[in-house]
TORKEVEX-272501 format. One line per field, with one value per residue: residue in one letter; x negated, y, z negated of N, C-alpha, C in turn; residue number from 1. Coordinates in steps of 0.05 Angstrom, whole numbers, padded with zeros to 5 digits, always signed. Layout:
N
resn <- [A, ...]
n.u <- [X, ...]
n.v <- [Y, ...]
n.w <- [Z, ...]
ca.u <- [X, ...]
ca.v <- [Y, ...]
ca.w <- [Z, ...]
c.u <- [X, ...]
c.v <- [Y, ...]
c.w <- [Z, ...]
resi <- [NUM, ...]
end
This chain:
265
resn <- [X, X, X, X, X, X, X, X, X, X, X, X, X, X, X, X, X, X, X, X, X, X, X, X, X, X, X, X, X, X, X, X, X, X, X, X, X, X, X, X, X, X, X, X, X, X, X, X, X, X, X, X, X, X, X, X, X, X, X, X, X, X, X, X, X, X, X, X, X, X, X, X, X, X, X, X, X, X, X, X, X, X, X, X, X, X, X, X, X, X, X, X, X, X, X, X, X, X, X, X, X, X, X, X, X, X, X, X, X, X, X, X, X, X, X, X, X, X, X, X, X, X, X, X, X, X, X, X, X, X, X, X, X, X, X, X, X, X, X, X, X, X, X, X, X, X, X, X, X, X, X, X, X, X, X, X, X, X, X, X, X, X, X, X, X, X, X, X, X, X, X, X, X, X, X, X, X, X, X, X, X, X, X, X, X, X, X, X, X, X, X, X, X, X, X, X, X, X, X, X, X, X, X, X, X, X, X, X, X, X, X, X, X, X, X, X, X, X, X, X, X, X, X, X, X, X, X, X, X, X, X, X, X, X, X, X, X, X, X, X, X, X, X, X, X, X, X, X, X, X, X, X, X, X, X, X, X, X, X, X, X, X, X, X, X]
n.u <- [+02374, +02430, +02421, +02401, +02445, +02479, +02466, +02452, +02502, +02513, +02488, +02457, +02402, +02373, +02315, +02324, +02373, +02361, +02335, +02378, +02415, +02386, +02375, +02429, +02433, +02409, +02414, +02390, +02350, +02369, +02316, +02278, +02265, +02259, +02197, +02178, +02173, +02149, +02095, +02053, +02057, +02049, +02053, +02061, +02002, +01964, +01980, +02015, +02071, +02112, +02148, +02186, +02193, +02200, +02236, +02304, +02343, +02363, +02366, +02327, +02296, +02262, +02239, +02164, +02132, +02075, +02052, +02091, +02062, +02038, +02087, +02114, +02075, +02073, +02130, +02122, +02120, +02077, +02031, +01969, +01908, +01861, +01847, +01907, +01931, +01920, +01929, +01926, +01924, +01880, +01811, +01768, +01710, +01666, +01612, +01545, +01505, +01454, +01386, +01350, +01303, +01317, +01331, +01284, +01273, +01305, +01291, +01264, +01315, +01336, +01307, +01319, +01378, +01392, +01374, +01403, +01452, +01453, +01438, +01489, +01530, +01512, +01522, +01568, +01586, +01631, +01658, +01627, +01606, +01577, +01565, +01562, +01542, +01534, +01517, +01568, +01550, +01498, +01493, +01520, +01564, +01545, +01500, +01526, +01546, +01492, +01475, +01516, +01500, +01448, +01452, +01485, +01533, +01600, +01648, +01699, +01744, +01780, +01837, +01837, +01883, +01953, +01981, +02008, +01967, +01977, +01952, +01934, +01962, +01923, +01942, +01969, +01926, +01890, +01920, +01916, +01859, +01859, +01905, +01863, +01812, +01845, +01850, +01806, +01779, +01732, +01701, +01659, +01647, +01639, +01672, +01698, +01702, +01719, +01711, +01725, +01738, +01795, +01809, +01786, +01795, +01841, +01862, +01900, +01877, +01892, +01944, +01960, +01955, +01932, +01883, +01892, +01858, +01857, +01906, +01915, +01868, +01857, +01865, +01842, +01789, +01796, +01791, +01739, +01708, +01728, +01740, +01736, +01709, +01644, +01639, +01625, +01626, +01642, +01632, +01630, +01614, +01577, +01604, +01659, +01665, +01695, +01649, +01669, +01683, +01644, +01601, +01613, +01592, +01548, +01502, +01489, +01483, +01445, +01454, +01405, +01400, +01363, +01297, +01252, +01237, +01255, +01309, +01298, +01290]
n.v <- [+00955, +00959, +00925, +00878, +00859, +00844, +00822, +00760, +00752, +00724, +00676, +00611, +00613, +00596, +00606, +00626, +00651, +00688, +00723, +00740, +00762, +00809, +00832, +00846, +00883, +00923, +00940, +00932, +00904, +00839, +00811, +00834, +00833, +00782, +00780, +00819, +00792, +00746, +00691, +00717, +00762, +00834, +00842, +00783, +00777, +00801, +00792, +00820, +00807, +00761, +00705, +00650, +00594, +00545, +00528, +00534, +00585, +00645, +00709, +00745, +00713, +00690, +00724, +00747, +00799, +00818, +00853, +00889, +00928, +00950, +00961, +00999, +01039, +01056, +01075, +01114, +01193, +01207, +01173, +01169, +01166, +01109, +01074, +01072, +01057, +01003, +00978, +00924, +00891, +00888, +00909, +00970, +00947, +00946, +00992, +00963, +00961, +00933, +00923, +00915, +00892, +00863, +00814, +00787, +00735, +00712, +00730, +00710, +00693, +00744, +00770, +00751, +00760, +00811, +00828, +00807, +00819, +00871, +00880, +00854, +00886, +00931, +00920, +00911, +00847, +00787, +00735, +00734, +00705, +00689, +00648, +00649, +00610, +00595, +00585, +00602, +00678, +00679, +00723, +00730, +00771, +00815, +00808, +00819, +00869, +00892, +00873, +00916, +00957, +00966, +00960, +01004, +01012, +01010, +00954, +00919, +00884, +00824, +00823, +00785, +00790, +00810, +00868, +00873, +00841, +00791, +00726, +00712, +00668, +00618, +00626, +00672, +00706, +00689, +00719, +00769, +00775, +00769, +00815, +00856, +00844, +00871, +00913, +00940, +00934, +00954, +00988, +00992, +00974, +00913, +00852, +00829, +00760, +00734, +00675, +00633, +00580, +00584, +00576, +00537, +00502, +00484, +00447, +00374, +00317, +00273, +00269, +00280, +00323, +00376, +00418, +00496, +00513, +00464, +00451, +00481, +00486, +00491, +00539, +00568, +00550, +00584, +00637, +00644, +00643, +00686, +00743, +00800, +00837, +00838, +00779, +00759, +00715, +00683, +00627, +00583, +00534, +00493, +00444, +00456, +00456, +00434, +00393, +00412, +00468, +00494, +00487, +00534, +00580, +00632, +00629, +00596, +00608, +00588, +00623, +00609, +00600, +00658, +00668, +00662, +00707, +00744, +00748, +00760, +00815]
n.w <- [-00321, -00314, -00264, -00270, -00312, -00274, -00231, -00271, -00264, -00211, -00213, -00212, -00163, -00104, -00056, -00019, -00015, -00051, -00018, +00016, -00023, -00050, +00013, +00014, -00037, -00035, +00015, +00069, +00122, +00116, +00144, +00136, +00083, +00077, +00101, +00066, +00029, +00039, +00040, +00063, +00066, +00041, -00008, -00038, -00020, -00051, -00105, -00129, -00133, -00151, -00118, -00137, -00109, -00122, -00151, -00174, -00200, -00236, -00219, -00246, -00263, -00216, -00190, -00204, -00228, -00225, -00281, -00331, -00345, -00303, -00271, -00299, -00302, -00246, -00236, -00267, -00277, -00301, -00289, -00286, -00242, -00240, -00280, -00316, -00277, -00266, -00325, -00370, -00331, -00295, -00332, -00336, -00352, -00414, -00426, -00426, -00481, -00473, -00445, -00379, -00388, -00446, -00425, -00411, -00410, -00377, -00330, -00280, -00249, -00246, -00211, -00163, -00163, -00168, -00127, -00084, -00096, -00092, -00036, -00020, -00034, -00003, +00049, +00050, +00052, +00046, +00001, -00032, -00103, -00161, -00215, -00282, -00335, -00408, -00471, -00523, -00552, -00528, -00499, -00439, -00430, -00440, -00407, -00350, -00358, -00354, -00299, -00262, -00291, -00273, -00206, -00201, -00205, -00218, -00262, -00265, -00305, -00305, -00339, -00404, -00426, -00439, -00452, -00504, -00531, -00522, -00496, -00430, -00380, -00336, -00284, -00281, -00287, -00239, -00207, -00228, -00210, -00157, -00145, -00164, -00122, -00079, -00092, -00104, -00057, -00016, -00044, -00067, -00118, -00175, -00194, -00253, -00287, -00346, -00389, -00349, -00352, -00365, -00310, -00283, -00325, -00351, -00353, -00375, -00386, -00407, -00416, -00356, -00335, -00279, -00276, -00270, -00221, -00193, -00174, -00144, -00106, -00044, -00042, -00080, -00056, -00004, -00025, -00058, -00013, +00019, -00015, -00022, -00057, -00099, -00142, -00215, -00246, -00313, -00365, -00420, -00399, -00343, -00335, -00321, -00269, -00211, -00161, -00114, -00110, -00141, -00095, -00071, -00103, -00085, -00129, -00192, -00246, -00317, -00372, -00426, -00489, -00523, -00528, -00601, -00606, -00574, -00598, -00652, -00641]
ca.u <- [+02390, +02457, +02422, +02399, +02460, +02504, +02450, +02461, +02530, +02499, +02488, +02430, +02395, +02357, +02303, +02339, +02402, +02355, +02334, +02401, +02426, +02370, +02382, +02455, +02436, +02381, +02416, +02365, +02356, +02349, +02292, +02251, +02268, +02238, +02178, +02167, +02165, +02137, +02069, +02035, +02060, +02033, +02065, +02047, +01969, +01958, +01993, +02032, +02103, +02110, +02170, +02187, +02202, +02213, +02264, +02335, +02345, +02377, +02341, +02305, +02265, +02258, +02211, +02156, +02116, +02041, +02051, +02106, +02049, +02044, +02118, +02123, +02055, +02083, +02155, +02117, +02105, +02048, +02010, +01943, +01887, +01859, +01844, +01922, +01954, +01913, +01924, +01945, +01920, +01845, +01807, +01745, +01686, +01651, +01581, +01525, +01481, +01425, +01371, +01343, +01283, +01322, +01337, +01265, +01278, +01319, +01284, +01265, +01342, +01349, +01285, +01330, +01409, +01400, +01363, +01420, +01479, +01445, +01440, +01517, +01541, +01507, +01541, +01600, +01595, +01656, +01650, +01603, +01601, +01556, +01573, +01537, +01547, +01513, +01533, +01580, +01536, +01480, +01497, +01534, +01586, +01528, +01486, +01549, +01542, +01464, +01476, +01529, +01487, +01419, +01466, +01490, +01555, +01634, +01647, +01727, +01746, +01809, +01850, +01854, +01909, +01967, +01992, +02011, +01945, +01978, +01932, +01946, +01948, +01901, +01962, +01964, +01883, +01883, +01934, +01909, +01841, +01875, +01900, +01830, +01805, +01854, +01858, +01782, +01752, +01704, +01692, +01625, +01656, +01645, +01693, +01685, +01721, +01708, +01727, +01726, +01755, +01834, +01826, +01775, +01789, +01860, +01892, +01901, +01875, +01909, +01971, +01956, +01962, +01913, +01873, +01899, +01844, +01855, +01935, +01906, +01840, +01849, +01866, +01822, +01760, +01784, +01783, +01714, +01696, +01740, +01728, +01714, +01690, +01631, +01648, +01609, +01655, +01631, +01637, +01614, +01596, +01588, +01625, +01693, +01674, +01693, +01635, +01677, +01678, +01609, +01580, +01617, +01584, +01516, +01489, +01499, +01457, +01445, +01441, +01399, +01391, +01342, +01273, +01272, +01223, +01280, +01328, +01291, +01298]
ca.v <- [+00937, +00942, +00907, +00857, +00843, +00842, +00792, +00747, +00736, +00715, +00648, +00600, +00623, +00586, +00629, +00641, +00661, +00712, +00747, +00749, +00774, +00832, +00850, +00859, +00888, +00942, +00950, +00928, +00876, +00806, +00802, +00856, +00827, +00759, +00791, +00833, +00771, +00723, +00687, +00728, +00799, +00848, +00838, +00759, +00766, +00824, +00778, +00847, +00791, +00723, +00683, +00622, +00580, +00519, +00524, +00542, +00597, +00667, +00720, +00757, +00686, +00681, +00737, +00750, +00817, +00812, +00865, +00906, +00954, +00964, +00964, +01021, +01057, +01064, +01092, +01138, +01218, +01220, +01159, +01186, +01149, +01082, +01054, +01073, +01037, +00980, +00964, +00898, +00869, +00892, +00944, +00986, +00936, +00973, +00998, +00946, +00970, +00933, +00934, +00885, +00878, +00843, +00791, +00776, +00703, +00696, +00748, +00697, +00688, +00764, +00776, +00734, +00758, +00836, +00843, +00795, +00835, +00909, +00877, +00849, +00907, +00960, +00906, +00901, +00825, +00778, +00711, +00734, +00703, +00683, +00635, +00650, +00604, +00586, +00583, +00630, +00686, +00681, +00752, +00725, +00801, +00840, +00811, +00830, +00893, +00906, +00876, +00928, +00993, +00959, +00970, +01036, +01011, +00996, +00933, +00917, +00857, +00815, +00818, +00757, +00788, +00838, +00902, +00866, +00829, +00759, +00717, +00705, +00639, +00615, +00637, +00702, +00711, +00688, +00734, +00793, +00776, +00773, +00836, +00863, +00845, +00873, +00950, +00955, +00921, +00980, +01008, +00985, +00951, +00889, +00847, +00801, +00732, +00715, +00656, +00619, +00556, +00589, +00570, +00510, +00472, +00493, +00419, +00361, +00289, +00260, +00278, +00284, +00353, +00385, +00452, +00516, +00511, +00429, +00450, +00511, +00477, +00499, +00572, +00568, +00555, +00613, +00662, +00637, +00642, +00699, +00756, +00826, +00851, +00816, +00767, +00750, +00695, +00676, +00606, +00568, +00505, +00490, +00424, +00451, +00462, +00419, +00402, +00427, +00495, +00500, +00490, +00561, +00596, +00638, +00618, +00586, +00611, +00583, +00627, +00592, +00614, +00663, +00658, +00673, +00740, +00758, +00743, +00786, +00844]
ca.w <- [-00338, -00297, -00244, -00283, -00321, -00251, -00210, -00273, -00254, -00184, -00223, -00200, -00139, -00081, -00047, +00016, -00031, -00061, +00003, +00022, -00051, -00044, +00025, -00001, -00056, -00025, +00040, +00079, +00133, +00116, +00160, +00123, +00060, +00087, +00112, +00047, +00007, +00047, +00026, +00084, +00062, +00030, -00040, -00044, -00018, -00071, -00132, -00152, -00137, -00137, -00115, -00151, -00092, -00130, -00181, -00164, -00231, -00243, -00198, -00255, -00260, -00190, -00181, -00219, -00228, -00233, -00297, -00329, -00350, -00275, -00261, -00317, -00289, -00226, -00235, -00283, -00270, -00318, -00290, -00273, -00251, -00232, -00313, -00322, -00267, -00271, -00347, -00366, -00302, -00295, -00345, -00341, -00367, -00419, -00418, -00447, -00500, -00469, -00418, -00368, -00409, -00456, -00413, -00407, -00409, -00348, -00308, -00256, -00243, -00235, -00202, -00141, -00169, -00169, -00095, -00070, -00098, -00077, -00010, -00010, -00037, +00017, +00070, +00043, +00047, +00035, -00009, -00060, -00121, -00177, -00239, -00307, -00358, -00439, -00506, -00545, -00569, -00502, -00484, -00422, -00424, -00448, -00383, -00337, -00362, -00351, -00278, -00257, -00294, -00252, -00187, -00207, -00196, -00238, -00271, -00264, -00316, -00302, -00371, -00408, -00456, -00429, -00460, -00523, -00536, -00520, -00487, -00400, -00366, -00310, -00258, -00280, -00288, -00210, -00191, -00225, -00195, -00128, -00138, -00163, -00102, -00056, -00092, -00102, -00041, -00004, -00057, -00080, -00145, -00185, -00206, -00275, -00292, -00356, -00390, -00327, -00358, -00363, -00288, -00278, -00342, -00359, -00351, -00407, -00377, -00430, -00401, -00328, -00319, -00275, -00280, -00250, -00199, -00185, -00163, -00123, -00090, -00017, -00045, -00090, -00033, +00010, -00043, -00059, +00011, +00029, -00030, -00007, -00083, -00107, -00169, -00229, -00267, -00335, -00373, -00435, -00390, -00317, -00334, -00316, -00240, -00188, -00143, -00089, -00126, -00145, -00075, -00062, -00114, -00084, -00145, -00216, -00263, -00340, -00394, -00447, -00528, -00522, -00541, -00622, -00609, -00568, -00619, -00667, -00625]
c.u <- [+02417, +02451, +02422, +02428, +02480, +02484, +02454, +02485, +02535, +02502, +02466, +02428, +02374, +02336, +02313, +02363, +02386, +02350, +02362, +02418, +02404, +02376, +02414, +02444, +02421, +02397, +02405, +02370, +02344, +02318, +02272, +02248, +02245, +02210, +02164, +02155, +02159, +02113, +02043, +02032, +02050, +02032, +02052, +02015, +01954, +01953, +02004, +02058, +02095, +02133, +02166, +02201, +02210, +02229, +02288, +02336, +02359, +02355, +02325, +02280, +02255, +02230, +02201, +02134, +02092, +02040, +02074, +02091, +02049, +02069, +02121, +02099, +02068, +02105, +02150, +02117, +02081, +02030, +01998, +01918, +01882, +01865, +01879, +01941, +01943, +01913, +01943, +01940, +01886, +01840, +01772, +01724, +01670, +01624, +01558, +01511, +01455, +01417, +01364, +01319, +01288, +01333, +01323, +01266, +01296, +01313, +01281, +01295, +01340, +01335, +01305, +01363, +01410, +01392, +01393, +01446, +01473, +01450, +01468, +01529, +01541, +01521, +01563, +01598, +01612, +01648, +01623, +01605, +01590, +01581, +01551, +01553, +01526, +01534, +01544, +01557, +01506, +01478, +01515, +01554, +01565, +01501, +01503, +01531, +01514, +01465, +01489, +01511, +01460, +01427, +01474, +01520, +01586, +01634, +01674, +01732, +01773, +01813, +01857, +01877, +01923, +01972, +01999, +01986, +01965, +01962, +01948, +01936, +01940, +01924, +01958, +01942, +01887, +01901, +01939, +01874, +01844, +01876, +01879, +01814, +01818, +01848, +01830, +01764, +01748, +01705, +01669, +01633, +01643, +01666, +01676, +01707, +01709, +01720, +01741, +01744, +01786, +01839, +01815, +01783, +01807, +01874, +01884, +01901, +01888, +01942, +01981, +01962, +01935, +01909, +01899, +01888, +01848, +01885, +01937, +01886, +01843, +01851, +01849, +01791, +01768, +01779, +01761, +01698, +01700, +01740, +01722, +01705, +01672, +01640, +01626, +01639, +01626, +01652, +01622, +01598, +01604, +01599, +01649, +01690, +01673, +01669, +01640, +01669, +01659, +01591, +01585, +01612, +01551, +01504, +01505, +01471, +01459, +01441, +01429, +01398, +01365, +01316, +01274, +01254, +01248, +01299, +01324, +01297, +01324]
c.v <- [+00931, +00926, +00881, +00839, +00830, +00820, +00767, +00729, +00727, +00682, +00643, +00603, +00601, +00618, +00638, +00654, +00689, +00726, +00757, +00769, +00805, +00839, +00865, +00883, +00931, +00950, +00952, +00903, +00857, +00796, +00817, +00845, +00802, +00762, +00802, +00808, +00746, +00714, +00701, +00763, +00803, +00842, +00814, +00751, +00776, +00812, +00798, +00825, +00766, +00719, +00653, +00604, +00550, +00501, +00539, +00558, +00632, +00683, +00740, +00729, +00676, +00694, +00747, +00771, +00816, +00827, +00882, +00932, +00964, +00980, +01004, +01045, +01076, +01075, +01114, +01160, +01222, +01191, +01169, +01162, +01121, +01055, +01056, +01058, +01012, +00961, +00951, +00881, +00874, +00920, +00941, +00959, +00953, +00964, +00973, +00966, +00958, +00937, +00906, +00875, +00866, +00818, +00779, +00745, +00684, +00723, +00743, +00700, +00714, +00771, +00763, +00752, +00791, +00852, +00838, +00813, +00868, +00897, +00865, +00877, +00936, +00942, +00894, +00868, +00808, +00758, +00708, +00728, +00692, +00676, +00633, +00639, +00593, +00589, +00606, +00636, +00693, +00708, +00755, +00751, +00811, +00835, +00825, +00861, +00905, +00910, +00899, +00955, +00991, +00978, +00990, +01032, +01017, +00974, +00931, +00884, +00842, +00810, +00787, +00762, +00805, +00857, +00895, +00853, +00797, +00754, +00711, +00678, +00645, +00627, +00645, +00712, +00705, +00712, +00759, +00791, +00782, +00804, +00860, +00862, +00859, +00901, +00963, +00952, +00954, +01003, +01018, +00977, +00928, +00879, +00822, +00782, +00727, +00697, +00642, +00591, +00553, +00581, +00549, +00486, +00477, +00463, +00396, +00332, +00272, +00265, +00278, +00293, +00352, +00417, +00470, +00514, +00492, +00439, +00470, +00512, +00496, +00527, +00588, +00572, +00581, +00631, +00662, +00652, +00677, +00730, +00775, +00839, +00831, +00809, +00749, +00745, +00678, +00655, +00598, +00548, +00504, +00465, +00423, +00458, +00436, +00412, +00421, +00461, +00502, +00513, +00519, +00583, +00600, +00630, +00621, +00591, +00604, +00601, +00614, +00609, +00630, +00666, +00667, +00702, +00761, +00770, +00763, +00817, +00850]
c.w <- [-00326, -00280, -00249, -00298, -00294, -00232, -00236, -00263, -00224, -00182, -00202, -00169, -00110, -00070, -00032, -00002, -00045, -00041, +00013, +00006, -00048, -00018, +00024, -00020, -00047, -00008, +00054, +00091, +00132, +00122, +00139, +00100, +00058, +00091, +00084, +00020, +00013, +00034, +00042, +00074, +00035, -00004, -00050, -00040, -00035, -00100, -00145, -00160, -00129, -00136, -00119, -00132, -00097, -00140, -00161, -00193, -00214, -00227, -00225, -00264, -00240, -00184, -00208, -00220, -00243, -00276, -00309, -00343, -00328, -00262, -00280, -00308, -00263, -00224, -00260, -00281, -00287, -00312, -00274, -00276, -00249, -00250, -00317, -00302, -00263, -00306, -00347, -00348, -00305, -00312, -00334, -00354, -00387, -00429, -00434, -00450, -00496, -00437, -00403, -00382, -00425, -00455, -00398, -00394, -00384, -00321, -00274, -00238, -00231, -00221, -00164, -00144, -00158, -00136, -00078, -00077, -00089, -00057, +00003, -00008, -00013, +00041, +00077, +00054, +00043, +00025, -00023, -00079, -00137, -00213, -00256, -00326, -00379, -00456, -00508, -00551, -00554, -00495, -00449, -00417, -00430, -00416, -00354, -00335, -00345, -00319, -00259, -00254, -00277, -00227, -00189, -00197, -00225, -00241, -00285, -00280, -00309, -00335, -00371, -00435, -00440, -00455, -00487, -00544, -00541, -00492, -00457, -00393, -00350, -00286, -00255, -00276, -00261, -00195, -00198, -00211, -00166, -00123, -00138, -00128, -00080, -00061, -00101, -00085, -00028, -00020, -00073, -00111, -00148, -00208, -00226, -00281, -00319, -00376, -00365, -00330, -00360, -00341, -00288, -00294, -00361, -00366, -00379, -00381, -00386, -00418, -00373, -00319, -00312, -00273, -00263, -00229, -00183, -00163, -00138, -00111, -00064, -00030, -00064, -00075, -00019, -00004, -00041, -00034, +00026, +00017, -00020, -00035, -00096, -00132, -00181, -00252, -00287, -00352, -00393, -00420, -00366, -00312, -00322, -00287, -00231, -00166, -00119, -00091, -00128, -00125, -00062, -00068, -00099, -00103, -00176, -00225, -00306, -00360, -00417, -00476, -00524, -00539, -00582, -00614, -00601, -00584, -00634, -00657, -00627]
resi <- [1, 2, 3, 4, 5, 6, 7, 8, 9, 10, 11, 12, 13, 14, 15, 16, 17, 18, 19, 20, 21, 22, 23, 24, 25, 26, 27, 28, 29, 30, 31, 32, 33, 34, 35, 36, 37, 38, 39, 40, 41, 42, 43, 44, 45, 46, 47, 48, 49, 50, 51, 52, 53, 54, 55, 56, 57, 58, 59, 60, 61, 62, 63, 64, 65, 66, 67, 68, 69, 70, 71, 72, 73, 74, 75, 76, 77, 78, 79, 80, 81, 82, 83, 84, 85, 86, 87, 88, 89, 90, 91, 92, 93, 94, 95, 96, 97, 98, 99, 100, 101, 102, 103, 104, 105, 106, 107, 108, 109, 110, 111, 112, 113, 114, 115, 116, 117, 118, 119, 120, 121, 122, 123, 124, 125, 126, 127, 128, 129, 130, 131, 132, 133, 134, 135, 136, 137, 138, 139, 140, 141, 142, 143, 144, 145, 146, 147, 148, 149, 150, 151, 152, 153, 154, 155, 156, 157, 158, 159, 160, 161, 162, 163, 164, 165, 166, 167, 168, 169, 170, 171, 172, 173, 174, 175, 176, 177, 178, 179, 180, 181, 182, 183, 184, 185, 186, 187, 188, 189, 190, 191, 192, 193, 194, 195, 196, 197, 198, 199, 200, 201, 202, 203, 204, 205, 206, 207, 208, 209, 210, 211, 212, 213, 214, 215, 216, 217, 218, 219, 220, 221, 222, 223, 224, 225, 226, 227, 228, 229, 230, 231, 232, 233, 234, 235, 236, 237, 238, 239, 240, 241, 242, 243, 244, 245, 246, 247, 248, 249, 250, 251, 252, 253, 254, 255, 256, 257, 258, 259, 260, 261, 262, 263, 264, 265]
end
């Protein structure tokens, strides 16, 4: 809090005025500072920090921490544990109550989905991912689930609410996915997206805003492309992808209303 109140009186900042103001501030040289918070280093490919490189503002709006559940995890002595320093950003998926037999009706699909992810997974693979979308109510999180316990694997969700239960924009959802990817790749994980539309089909036409994804296309494809934990991103409708997008998914698969025998079950 003293720091905070004493970089106020800094007054509005430029980015270069903030590396400078932090290597002051740190005692540390310029250069490293530069380096630490570049878009190359470690901090910015992760999404733990972002630098607001476009606004001129006060330096606690300059940078922006992926989480302050993290921030508080980490200068903790009692954080223990992967589920504890990841909350707020990615949790634990939890267990489905069903089986693959009850997902009779799209067996074909998995009959193709579950060889292909055993066989990424044992080859660690990069640029795996698979888009399942249907109706509210499809089982779409409850199939997640089945896929994961098939594989005998974990099933890591990106939070769409933080530590408060308010809901996260498409930014944040990409840049705790980001870091998802960076602190569980080789580990034989999957990672889940769901509500896919906070990033694909975030924008207002009416207005002529565009998506999260639309403003973030090229970084958007390498991820896609680039990915070392496999990803299963879930959507009501494959409307909100871009073709571009699409053609990067291994596969898009439909959940439909299942049969009613099903249903009964």
């Amino acid at each position: 809090s003293v720091l905070e109140n004493s970089a106020d009186g800094l007054g509005m900042l430029t980015s270069s005025k903030v590396m400078q103001c932090l290597a002051a501030l740190l005692n540390l040289p310029e250069r490293d500072v530069h380096a630490a918070l570049s878009n190359q280093g470690t901090l910015a490919r992760t999404g733990l920090l972002h630098l607001d490189r476009r606004s001129i503002n006060v330096l606690k709006c300059k940078i922006d921490l992926i989480s302050e559940d993290f921030a508080d995890a980490m200068l903790s002595f009692h954080a223990d544990g992967l589920d504890e320093l990841l909350r707020g950003v990615v949790s634990r998926a939890a267990p489905s109550h069903l089986g693959v037999d009850d997902f009779d009706h799209v067996k074909e699909s998995l009959s193709i989905l579950l060889p292909y992810l055993r066989r990424a997974r044992e080859e660690q693979r990069t640029g795996v991912n698979v888009f399942l979308y249907g109706a509210p109510g499809t089982g779409k999180s409850q199939l997640t689930g089945v896929i994961a316990q098939a594989l005998g694997c974990d099933l890591f969700e990106v939070a769409g609410h933080n530590g408060d239960g308010n809901p996260v924009d498409g930014e944040h959802r990409l840049r705790a996915f980001r870091f998802a990817q960076s602190f569980l790749a080789g580990q034989g994980k999957l990672v889940l997206f769901d509500e896919a539309e906070d990033v694909f089909n975030d924008g207002d036409t009416l207005f002529g805003r565009k998506s999260t994804a639309q403003t973030r296309k090229a970084w958007i494809n390498r991820m896609l492309e680039q990915n070392q934990v496999p990803a299963l991103w879930l959507s009501n409708s494959v409307d909100c992808l871009d073709p571009a997008f699409a053609r990067r998914f291994d596969m898009i698969i439909e959940l439909a209303v299942p049969p009613r025998r099903q249903r009964e079950k």
